[in-house]
SETORVO-836338 format. One record per residue (C-alpha): residue number from 1; residue in one letter; x, y, z. Coordinates in steps of 0.5 Angstrom, whole numbers, plus 500, padded with zeros to 3 digits. Layout:
N
+-----+---------+-----+-----+-----+
| num | residuo |   u |   v |   w |
+-----+---------+-----+-----+-----+
| NUM |       a |   X |   Y |   Z |
...
+-----+---------+-----+-----+-----+
//
This chain:
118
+-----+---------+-----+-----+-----+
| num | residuo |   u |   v |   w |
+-----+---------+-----+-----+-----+
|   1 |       x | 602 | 766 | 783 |
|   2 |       x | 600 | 761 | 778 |
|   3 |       x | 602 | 753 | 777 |
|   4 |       x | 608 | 752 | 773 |
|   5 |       x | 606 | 745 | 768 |
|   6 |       x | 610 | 740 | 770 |
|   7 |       x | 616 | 739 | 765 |
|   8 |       x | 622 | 734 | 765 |
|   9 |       x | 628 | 732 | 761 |
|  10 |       x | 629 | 725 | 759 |
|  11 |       x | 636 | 722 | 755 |
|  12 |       x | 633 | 717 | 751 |
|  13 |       x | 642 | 716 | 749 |
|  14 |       x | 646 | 719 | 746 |
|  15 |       x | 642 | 720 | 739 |
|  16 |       x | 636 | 723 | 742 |
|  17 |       x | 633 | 728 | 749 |
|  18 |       x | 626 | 727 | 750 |
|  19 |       x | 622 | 733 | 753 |
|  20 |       x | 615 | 732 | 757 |
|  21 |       x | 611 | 737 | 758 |
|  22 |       x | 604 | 737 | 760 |
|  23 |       x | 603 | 731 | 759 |
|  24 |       x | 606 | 731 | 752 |
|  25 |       x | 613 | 728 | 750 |
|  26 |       x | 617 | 732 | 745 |
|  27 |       x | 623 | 728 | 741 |
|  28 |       x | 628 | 732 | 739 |
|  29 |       x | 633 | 729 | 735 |
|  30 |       x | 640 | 732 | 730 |
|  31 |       x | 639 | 728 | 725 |
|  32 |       x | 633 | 723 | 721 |
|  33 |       x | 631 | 716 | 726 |
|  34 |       x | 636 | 709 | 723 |
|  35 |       x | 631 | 706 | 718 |
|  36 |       x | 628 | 700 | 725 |
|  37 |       x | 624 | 706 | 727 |
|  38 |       x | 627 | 709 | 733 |
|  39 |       x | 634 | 710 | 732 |
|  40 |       x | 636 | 704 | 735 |
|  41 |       x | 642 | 698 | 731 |
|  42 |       x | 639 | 692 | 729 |
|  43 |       x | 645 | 690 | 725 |
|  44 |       x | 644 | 684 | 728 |
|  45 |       x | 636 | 684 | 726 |
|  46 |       x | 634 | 684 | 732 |
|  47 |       x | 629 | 689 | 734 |
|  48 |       x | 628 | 692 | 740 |
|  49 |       x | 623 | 695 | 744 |
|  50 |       x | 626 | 702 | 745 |
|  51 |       x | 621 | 703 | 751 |
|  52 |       x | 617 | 700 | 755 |
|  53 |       x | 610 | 700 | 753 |
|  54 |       x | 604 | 696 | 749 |
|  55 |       x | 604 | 692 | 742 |
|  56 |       x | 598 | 695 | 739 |
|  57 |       x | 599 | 692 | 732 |
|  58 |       x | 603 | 687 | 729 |
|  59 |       x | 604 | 687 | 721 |
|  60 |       x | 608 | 681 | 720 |
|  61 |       x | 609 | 674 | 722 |
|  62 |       x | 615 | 668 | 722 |
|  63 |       x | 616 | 666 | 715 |
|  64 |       x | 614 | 673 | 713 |
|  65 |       x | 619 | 677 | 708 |
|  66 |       x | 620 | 684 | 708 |
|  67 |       x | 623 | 689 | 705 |
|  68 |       x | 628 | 695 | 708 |
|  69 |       x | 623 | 701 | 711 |
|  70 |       x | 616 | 695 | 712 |
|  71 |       x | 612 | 695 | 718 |
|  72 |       x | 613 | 690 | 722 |
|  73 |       x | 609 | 693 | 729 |
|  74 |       x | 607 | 698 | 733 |
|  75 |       x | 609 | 700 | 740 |
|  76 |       x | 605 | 705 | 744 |
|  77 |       x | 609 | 708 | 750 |
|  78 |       x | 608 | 715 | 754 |
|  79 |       x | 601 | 716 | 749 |
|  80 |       x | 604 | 716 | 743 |
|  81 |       x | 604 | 710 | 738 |
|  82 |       x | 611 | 708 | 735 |
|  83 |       x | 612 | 704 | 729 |
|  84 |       x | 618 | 699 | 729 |
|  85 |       x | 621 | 698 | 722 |
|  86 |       x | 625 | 693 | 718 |
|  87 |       x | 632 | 696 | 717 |
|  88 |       x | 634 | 692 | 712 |
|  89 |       x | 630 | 687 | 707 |
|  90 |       x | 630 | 679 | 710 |
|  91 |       x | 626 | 674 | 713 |
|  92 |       x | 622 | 674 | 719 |
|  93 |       x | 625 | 669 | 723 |
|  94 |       x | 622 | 669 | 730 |
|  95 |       x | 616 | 673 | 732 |
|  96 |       x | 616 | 675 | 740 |
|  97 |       x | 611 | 680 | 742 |
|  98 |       x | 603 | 679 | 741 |
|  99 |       x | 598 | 684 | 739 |
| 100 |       x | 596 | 687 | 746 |
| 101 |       x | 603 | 684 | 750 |
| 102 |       x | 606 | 689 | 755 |
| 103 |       x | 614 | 689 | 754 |
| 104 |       x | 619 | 692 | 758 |
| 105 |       x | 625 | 697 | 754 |
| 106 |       x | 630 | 693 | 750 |
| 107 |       x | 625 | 687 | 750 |
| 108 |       x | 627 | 683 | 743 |
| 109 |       x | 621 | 684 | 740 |
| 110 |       x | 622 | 682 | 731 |
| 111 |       x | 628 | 678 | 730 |
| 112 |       x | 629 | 678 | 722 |
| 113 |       x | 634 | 675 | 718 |
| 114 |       x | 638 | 678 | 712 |
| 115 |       x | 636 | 677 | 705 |
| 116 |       x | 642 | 674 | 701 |
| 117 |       x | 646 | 678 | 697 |
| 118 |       x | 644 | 677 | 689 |
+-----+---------+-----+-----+-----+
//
């Protein structure tokens, strides 16, 4: 009788189920992820890791402005890389993860302050 490939279920919250299966993870979600990246509130302009894993890019520096959907770095977990965005336009207040630095799950990694309102 041949092997069934390993598969299991992971609830990631409330917004999203994320599926391994062979080695690959598989993100189903009811509706497009938030403008950070991951799905994740960062009203408060902190962005967080939404799993553990390794900063594999970083596009931005304190003092840097941004706008709503730039890139501010990359995030590899699980084999897969994930881009964490800026969720509105502002200002890079404080940089907290460096290029190659492993994080744990909701580790502030971007902290940004929203651009004043014209």
């Amino acid at each position: 009788m041949p092997m069934e490939p390993s598969r299991f279920i992971h609830v990631e919250s409330d917004e999203a189920i994320v599926v391994f299966e062979g080695g690959e993870a598989f993100t189903f979600r009811d509706h497009p992820p938030a403008a950070d990246g991951e799905g994740g509130a960062a009203g408060d302009g902190a962005i967080r890791a939404p799993m553990p894993g390794k900063v594999t890019g970083v596009s931005v520096k304190a003092g840097d402005k941004v706008t709503k959907g730039q890139a501010l770095l990359t995030l590899e977990a699980m084999k897969m890389e994930h881009g964490l965005t800026a969720p509105f336009d502002g200002t890079v207040d404080e940089l907290a993860a460096e290029l190659g630095a492993q994080v744990a799950e909701g580790a502030v990694l971007v902290k940004l302050v929203a651009a004043a309102a014209p």
